[in-house]
C-alpha positions in Angstrom: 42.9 106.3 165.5 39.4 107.2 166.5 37.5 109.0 164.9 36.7 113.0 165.2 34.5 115.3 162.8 37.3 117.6 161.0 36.6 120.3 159.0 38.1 120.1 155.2 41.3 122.2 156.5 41.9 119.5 159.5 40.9 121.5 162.3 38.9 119.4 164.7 35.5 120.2 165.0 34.0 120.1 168.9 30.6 118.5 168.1 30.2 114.8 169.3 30.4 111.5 166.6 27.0 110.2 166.5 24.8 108.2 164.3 24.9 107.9 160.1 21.7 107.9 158.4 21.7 107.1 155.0 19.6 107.6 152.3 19.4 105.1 149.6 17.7 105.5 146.3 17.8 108.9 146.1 19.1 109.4 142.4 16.4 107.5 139.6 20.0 106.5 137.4 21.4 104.7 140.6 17.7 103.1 141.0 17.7 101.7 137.4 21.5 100.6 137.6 20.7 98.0 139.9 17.1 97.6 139.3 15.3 98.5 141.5 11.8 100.6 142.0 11.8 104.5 142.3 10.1 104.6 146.0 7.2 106.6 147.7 9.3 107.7 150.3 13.0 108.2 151.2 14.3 104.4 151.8 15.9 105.0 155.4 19.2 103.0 156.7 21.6 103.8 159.4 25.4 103.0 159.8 26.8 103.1 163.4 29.3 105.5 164.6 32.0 103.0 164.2 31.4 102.9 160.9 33.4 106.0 160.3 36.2 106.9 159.4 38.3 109.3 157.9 38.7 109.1 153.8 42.4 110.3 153.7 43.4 107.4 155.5 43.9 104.1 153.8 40.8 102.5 153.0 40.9 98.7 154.4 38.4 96.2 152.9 36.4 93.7 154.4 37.5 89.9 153.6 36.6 89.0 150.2 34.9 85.9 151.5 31.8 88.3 151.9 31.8 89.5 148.4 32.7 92.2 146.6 32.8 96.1 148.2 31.3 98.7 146.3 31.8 102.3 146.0 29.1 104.7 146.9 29.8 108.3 146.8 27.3 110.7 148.4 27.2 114.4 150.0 27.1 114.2 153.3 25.5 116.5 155.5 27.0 117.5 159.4 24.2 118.0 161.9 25.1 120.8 164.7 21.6 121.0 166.9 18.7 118.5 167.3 16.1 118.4 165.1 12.7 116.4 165.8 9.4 116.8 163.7 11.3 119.9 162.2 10.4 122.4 159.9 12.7 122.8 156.5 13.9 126.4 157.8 15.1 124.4 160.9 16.8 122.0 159.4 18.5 124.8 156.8 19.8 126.2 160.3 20.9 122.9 161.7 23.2 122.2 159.0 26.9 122.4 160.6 28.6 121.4 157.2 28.6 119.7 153.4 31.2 116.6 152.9 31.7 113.5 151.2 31.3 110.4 152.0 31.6 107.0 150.5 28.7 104.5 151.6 31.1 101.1 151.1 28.7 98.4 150.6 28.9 94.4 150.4 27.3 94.3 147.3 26.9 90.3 146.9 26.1 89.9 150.4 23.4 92.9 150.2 21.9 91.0 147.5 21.4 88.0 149.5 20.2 89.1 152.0 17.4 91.2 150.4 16.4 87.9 148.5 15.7 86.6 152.1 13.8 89.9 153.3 16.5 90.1 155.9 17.6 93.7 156.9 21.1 95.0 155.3 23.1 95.9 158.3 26.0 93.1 157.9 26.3 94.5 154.1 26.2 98.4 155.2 27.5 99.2 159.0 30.4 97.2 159.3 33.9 98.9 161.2 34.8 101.3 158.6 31.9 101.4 155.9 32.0 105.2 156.1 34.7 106.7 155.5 34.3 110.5 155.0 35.8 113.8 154.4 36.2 116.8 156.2 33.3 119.2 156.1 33.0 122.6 154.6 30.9 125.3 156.9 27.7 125.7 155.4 28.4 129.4 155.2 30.8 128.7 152.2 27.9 126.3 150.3 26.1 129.2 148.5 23.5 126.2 146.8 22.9 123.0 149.0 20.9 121.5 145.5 23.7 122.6 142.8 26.7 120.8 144.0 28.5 118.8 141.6 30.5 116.0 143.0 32.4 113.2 141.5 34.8 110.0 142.1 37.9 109.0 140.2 39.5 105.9 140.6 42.7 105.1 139.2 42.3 108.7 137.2 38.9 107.0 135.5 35.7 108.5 136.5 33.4 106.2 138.4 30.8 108.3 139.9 29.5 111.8 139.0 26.1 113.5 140.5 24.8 117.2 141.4 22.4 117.5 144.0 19.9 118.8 141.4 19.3 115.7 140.7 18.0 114.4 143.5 14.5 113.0 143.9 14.6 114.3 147.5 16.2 117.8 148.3 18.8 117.9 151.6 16.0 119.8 153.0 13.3 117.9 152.3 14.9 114.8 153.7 16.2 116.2 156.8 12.8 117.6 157.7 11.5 113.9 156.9 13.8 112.3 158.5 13.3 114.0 161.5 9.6 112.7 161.7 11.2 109.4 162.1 14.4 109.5 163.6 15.8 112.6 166.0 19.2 113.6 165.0 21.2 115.1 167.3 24.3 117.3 167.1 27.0 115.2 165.6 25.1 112.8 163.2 25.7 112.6 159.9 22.9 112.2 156.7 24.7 110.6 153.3 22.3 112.0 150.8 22.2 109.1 148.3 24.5 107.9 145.4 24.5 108.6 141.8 25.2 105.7 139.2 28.2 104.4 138.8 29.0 102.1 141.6 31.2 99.5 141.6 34.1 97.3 142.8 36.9 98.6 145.0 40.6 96.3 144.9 43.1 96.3 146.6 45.6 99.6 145.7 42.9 101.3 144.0 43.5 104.8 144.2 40.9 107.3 144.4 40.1 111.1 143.9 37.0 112.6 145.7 36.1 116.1 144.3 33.3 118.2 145.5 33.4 120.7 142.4 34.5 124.3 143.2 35.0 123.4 146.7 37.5 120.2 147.5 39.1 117.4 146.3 41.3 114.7 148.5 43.1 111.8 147.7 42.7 107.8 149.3 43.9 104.3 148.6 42.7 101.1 149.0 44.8 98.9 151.1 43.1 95.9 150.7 41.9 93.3 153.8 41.3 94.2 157.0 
């Protein structure tokens, strides 16, 4: 089934599926799990709009000839008017809705191809490397940067982050980002990931919890 923006009850919600642009090293513990440098300036990705998809539904994993897939769970943010060279009070107004999303990355083949200098698409944008949640109305978010959020798998925590923590705020990136990229109504900006990444297998199950707000269940299927 393709994929449509929902908001956490379900309901569909009537804005367009457009681009993912992700933010990586945004959390200094993630940086230092995997050794890397704290940067100047938001490291900017993308993930096409294929790579959605929703959360609840079984997860399915690329072939494990490409290596392992990692979990990366991030807020994700739901565009609802353009922004370009934008203030932060416009992007504060631009902000449809607050999500999760996991950022499923190839980890091994990620790591080869940054010891090449090549770009990370094949390890980040594949069919299905973002599946996400349904989105809460940013009317019901009273504090974009205190938002707790956390992944279980097999009832063991594997991931746990609040926004406070961020070396970027939501704000501050979207307004940056804008400078670079335009997003329209419809895209989607994955904040960054906390520590705690790692391996998914085959009938994994996990829990998703955005603390006083949501929590949804998934599985991992296994191969695609």
């Amino acid at each position: 089934m393709a994929y449509l923006h929902k908001s956490i009850s379900g309901q569909a919600i009537q804005l367009p599926v457009g681009k993912v642009v992700c933010v990586g090293r945004n959390y200094v513990d993630h940086v230092k799990e995997l050794g890397n440098e704290v940067p100047d300036n938001p490291l900017l990705f993308m993930k096409p709009a294929t790579s959605l998809c929703d959360v609840n539904d079984p997860i399915l994993l690329p072939s494990d000839t490409l290596g392992s897939c990692h979990n990366e769970l991030e807020v994700a943010i739901l565009i609802q008017s353009p922004l370009k060279n934008a203030s932060q009070n416009e992007c504060l107004a631009a902000i449809y809705g607050v999500g999760l999303a996991l950022d499923l990355t190839l980890r091994d083949l990620q790591a080869k191809l940054k010891s090449k200098g090549l770009p990370w698409e094949r390890a980040k944008a594949f069919d299905g490397a973002c599946p996400v949640s349904g989105f809460l109305e940013i009317e019901n978010v009273p504090d974009l940067q205190n938002l707790e959020f956390s992944l279980q798998i097999n009832q063991q925590l594997r991931q746990q982050g609040n926004t406070s923590l961020m070396i970027w705020d939501v704000v501050s990136l979207l307004s940056q980002i804008s400078e670079i990229f335009t997003l329209l109504p419809g895209d989607i900006v994955l904040t960054g990931t906390p520590k705690g990444v790692g391996p998914l297998y085959a009938d994994d199950e996990l829990s998703l919890n955005l603390h006083d707000h949501f929590s949804l269940n998934s599985k991992v299927l296994g191969e695609k």
